[in-house]
C-alpha positions as CSV (number, residue, x, y, z in Angstrom):
1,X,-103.7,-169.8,34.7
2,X,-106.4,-170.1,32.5
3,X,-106.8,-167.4,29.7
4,X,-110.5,-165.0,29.9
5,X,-112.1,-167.3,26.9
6,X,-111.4,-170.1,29.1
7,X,-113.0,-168.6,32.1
8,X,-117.1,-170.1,31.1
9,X,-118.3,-169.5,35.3
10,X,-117.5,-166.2,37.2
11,X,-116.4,-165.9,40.9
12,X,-119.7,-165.9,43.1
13,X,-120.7,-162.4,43.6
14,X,-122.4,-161.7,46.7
15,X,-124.7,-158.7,45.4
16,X,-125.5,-157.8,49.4
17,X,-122.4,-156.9,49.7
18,X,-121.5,-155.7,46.4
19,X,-124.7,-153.5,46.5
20,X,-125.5,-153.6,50.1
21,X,-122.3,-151.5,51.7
22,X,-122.5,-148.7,49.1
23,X,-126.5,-148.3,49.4
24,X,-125.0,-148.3,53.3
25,X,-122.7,-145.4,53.0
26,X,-125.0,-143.2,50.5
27,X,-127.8,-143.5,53.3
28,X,-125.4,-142.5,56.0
29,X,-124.0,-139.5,53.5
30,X,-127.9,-138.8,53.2
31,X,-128.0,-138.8,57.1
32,X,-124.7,-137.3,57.5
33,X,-126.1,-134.0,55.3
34,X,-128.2,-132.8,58.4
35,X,-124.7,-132.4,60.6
36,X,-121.8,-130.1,60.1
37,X,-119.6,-132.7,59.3
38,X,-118.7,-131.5,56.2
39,X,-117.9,-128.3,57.3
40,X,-116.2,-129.0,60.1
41,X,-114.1,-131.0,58.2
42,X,-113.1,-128.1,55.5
43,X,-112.6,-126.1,58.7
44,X,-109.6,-127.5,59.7
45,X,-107.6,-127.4,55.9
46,X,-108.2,-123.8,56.4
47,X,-106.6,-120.8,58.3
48,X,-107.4,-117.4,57.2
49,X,-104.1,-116.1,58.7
50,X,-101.7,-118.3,56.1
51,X,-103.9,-117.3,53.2
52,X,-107.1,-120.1,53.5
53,X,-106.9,-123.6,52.4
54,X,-103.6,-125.2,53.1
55,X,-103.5,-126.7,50.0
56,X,-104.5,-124.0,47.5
57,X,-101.2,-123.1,46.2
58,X,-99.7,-126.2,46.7
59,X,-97.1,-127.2,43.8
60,X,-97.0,-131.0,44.6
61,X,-101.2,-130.9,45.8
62,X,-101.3,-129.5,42.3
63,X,-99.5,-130.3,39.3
64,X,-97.7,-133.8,40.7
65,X,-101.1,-135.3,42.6
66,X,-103.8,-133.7,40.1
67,X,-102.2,-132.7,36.9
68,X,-99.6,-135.3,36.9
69,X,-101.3,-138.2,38.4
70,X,-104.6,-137.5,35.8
71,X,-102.2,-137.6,32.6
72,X,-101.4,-141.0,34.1
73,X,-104.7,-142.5,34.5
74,X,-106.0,-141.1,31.2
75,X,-102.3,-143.1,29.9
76,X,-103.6,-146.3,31.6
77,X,-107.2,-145.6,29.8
78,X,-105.7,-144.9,26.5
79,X,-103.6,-148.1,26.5
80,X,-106.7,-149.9,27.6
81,X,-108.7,-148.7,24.3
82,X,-105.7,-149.7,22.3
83,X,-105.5,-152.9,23.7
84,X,-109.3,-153.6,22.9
85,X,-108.5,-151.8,19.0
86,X,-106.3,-154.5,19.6
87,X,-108.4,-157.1,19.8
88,X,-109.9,-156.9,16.2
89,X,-106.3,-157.0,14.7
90,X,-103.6,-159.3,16.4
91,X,-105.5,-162.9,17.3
92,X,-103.2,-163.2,20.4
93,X,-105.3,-160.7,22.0
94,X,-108.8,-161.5,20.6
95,X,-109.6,-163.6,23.9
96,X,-108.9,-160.7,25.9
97,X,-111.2,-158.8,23.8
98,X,-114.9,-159.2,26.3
99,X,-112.3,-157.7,29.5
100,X,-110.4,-155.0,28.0
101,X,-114.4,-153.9,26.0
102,X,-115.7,-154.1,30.2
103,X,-112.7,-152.3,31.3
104,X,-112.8,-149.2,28.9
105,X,-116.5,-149.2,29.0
106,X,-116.5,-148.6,32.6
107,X,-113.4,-146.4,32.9
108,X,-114.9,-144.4,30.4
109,X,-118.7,-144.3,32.3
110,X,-117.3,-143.9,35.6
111,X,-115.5,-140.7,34.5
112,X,-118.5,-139.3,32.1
113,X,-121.1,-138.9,34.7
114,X,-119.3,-136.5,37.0
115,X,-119.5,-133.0,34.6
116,X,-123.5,-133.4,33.6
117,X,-124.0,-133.9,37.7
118,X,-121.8,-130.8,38.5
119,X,-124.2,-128.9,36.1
120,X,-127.4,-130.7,37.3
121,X,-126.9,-130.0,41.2
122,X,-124.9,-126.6,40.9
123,X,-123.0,-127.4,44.5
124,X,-120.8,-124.8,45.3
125,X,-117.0,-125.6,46.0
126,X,-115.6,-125.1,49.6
127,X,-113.4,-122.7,48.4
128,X,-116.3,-120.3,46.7
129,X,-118.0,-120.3,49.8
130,X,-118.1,-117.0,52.3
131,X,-116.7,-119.1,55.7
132,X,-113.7,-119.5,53.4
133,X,-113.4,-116.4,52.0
134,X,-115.5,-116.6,49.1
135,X,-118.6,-114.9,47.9
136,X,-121.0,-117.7,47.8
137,X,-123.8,-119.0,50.5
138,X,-123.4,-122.7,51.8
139,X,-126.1,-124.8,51.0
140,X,-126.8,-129.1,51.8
141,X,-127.0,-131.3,48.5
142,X,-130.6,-131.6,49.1
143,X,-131.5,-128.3,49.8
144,X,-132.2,-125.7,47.1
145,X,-129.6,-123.3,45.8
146,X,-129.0,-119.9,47.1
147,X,-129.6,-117.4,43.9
148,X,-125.9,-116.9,42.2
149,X,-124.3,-115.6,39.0
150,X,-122.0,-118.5,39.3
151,X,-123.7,-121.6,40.1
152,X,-121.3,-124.4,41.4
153,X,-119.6,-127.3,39.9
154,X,-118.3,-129.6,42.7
155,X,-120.6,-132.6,43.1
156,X,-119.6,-134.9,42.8
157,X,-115.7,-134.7,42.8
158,X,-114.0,-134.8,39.5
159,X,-110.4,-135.6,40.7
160,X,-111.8,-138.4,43.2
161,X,-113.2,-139.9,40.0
162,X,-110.3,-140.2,38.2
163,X,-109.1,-142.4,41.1
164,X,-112.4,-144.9,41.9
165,X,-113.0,-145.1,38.1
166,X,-110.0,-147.5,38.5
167,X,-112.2,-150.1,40.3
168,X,-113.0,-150.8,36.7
169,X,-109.6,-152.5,36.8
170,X,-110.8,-154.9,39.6
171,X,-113.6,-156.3,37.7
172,X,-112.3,-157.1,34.7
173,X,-109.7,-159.1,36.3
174,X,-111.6,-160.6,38.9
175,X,-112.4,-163.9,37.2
176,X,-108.8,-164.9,36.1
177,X,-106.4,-163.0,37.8
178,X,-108.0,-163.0,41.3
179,X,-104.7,-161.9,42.7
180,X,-104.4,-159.3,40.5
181,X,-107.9,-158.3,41.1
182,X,-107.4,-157.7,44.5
183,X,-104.3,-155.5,44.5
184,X,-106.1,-153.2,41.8
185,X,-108.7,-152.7,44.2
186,X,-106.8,-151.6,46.6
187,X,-105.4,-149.3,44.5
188,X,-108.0,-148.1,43.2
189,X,-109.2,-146.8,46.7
190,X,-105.6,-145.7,48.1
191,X,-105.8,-143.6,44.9
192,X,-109.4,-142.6,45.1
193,X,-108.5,-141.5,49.1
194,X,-105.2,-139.5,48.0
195,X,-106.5,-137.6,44.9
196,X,-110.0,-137.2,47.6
197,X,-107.8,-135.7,50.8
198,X,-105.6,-133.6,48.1
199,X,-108.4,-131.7,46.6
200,X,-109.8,-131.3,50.3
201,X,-106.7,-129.9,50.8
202,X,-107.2,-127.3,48.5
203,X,-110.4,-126.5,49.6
204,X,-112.0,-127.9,46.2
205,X,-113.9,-130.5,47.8
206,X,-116.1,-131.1,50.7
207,X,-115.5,-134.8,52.2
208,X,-119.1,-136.3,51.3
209,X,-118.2,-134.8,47.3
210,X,-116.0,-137.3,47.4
211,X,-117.7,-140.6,49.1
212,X,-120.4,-140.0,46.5
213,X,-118.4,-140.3,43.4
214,X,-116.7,-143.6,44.9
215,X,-120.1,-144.8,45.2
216,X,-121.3,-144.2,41.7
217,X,-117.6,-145.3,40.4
218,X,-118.0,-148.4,42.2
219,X,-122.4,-149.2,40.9
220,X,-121.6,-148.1,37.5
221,X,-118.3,-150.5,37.2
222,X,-120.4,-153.3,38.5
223,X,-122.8,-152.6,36.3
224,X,-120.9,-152.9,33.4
225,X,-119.0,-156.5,34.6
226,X,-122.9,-157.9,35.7
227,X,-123.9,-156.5,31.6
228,X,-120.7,-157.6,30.1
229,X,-118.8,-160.2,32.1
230,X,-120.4,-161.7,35.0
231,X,-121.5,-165.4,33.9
232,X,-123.4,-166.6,37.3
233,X,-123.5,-170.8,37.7
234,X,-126.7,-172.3,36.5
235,X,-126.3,-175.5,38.8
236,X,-129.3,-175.8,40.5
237,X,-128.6,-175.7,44.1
């Protein structure tokens, strides 16, 4: 298998479907905002009569699948940046030096633009609201916000991020390790899906908060492989 300095042509990257499918998917979210689906979803994680979401007090929901499972990931990020520091001092590791800069770059964007977007749209969490026993009023993503003392923070999801930043992981591998690629997409979305359902679960998420972050985790880590990695044929056709 040839080494990443070898590598001189990428994969083909069909961008209709690379851009196409999540352009797709945010326009049905979009679409999806003038149903109930979101709440009829939270609906049935919830049951007043046990004490509301399901999941709330959940030890293994909580500090194995979030608390645990995020130490993890921020592990795998940290060994990433110490691989690239790497780069610069052991000359084994200097031809890995263009992936490993693609794949903290991205891990590290696809997990920086989910607090400023909590604080620019203010969405309240299911769990604030009044149908779940909270104090706040319900309000689509589009709409305006209801007047509060305690605007919201959960769009997009946090947690979810933490899993579909991982598609980071899929790109930088994808032109030598194809194989490899692959598998780390896959887990990239069974972990996005789990660390998604689990904060459902607890009533911390609505279903869309989540299909929106693994949009933008997915656009910003192609981003960064089209600015850093991606080297396109130049045959003529």
């Amino acid at each position: 298998m040839a080494s990443p300095s070898a590598v001189t042509v990428s994969k083909p990257l069909n961008f209709w479907l690379c851009l196409g499918i999540p352009f797709g998917v945010a326009l049905v979210m979009l679409l999806l905002e003038m149903t109930s689906l979101d709440m009829d979803l939270a609906k049935r994680f919830y049951n007043a009569a046990d004490g509301g979401f399901i999941g709330r007090y959940s030890f293994f929901l909580e500090d194995i699948l979030h608390d645990r499972a995020k130490q993890l990931v921020i592990l795998f990020s940290v060994l990433a940046i110490l691989g690239l520091a790497g780069t610069f001092i052991l000359q084994r590791l200097k031809p890995y030096r263009r992936e490993l800069g693609c794949l903290v770059l991205s891990l590290g964007l696809a997990t920086a633009f989910v607090s400023p977007l909590k604080t620019i749209t203010a969405v309240q969490c299911p769990w604030s609201l009044k149908e779940f026993g909270g104090q706040e009023t319900y309000s689509e993503l589009l709409s305006p916000r209801p007047p509060t003392d305690k605007p919201g923070r959960c769009w997009p999801g946090g947690h979810a991020a933490t899993g579909f930043a991982l598609f980071a992981w899929f790109f930088a591998l994808r032109d030598h390790r194809p194989r490899m690629a692959r598998n780390a997409f896959i887990f990239a979305v069974v972990l996005g899906s789990a660390f998604s359902v689990s904060r459902m679960m607890q009533g911390a998420h609505f279903f869309s908060h989540n299909v929106w972050t693994a949009i933008f985790c997915w656009l910003i880590c192609l981003g960064v492989y089209c600015l850093l990695l991606y080297r396109p044929s130049t045959r003529s056709p």
